[in-house]
C-alpha positions in Angstrom: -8.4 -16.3 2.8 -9.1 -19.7 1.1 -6.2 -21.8 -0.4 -6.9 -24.7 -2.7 -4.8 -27.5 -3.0 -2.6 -28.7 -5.8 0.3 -31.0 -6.1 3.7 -30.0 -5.3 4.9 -30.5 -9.0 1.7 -28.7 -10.0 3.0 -25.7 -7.7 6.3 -25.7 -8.7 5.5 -24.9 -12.0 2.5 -22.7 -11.7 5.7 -20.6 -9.1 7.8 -21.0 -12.1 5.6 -19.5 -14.9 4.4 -16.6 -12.3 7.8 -15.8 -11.0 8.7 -15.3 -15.4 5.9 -13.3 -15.5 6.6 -10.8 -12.8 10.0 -10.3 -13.7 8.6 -9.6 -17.7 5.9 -7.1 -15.9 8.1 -5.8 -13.4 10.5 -4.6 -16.2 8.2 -3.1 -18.3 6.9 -1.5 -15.5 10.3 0.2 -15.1 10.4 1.0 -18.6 7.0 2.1 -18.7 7.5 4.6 -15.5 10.7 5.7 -17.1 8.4 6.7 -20.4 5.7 8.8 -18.1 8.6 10.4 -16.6 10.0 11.6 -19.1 6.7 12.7 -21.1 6.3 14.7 -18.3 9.8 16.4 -18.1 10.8 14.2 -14.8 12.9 11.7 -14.6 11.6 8.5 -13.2 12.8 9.6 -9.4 11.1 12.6 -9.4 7.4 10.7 -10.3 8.4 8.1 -8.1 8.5 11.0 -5.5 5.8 13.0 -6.7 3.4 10.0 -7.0 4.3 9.2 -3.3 3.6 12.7 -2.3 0.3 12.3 -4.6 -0.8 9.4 -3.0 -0.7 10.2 1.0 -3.3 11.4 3.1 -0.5 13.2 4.6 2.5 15.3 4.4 5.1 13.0 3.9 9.0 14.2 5.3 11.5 13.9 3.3 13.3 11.4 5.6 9.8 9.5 5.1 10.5 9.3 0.9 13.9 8.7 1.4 12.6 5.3 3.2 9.9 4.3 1.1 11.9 5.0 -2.2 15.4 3.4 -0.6 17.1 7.2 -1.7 19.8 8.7 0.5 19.0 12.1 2.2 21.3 14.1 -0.2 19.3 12.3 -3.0 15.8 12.9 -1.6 16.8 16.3 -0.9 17.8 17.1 -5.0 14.8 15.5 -6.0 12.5 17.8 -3.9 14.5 21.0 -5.0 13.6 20.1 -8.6 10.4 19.4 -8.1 10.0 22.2 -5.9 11.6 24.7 -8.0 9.2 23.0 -11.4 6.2 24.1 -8.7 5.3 20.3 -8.6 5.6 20.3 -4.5 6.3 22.1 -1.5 7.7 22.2 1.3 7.0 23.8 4.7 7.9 23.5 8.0 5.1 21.5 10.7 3.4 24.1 12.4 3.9 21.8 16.2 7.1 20.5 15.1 9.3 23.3 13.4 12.1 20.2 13.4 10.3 19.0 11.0 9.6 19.4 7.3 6.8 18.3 5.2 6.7 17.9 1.6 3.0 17.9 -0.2 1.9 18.2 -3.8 0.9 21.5 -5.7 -2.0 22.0 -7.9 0.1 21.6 -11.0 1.8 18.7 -9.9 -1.5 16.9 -9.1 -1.9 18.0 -12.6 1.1 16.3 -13.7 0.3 13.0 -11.7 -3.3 13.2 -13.8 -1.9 13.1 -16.6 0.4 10.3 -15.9 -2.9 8.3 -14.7 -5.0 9.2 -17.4 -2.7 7.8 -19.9 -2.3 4.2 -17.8 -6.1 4.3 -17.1 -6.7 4.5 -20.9 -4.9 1.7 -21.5 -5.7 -0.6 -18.8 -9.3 -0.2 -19.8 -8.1 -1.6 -23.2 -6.6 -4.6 -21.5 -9.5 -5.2 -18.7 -12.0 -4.8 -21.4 -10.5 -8.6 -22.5 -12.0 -10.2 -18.9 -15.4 -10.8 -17.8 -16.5 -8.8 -14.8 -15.4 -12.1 -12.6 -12.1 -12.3 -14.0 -11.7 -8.4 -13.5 -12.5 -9.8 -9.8 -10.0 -12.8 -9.2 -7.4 -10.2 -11.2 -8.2 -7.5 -8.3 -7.7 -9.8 -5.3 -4.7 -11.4 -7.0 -3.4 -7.6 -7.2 -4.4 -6.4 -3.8 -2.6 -9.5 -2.2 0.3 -9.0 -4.5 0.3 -5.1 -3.5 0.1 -6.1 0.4 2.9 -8.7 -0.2 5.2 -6.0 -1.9 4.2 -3.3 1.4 5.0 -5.9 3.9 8.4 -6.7 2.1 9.0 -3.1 2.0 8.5 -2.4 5.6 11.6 -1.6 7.7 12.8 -4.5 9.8 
């Protein structure tokens, strides 16, 4: 990756404005998870959960959620019986490892998670609409190094 170079006052503040920014978008992201949740009868744990489970190739184990959302076992495992018993996932022993258990997503809660997408999709083709199709190009590589940034922080140590 290319850097250009500006002047350390010029950085400060350009860290200074971005830094206000994310912590605006990062709470309205909250908020705005929060809202989906609830529109779909979860609370903002359970799609946190149910969008992992969504979003791997995989089965994920519980133990696996419990790391990447920060939850403690007890609280991993009331999320799943909810989500579970609302149909949403399930969870079934691994067929080499019967130690283990692995949690994937149901029909209806891919449903559920379709829903939740369709409604952000909507309105981020409102906002993208605003950028030329090289804007909507400097904004994906400032997302996807932003996004890699955020998984390598999250990564145990």
């Amino acid at each position: 990756m290319w850097r250009h170079s500006v002047s350390t006052a010029e950085t400060n503040s350009e860290l200074t404005h971005f830094a206000a920014l994310a912590a605006q978008l990062r709470t309205h992201l909250v908020l705005r998870h929060a809202r989906d949740a609830a529109l779909e009868g979860l609370s903002a744990t359970e799609l946190q959960a149910l969008e992992l489970a969504g979003q791997s190739a995989d089965s994920l184990t519980p133990g696996r959620i419990g790391q990447l959302t920060g939850l403690s076992t007890g609280a991993v495992t009331g999320v799943l019986d909810r989500l579970e018993k609302a149909g949403l996932v399930l969870r079934e022993r691994d067929r080499t490892d019967r130690r283990k258990v692995l949690v994937t997503i149901t029909g209806a809660g891919r449903e559920r998670l379709d829903a939740v997408s369709a409604r952000v999709a909507r309105r981020l083709a409102e906002v993208l609409a605003e950028f030329s199709s090289a804007e909507r190009k400097v904004l994906g590589r400032y997302q996807f190094a932003m996004l890699e940034a955020l998984r390598e922080n999250a990564r145990p140590a």
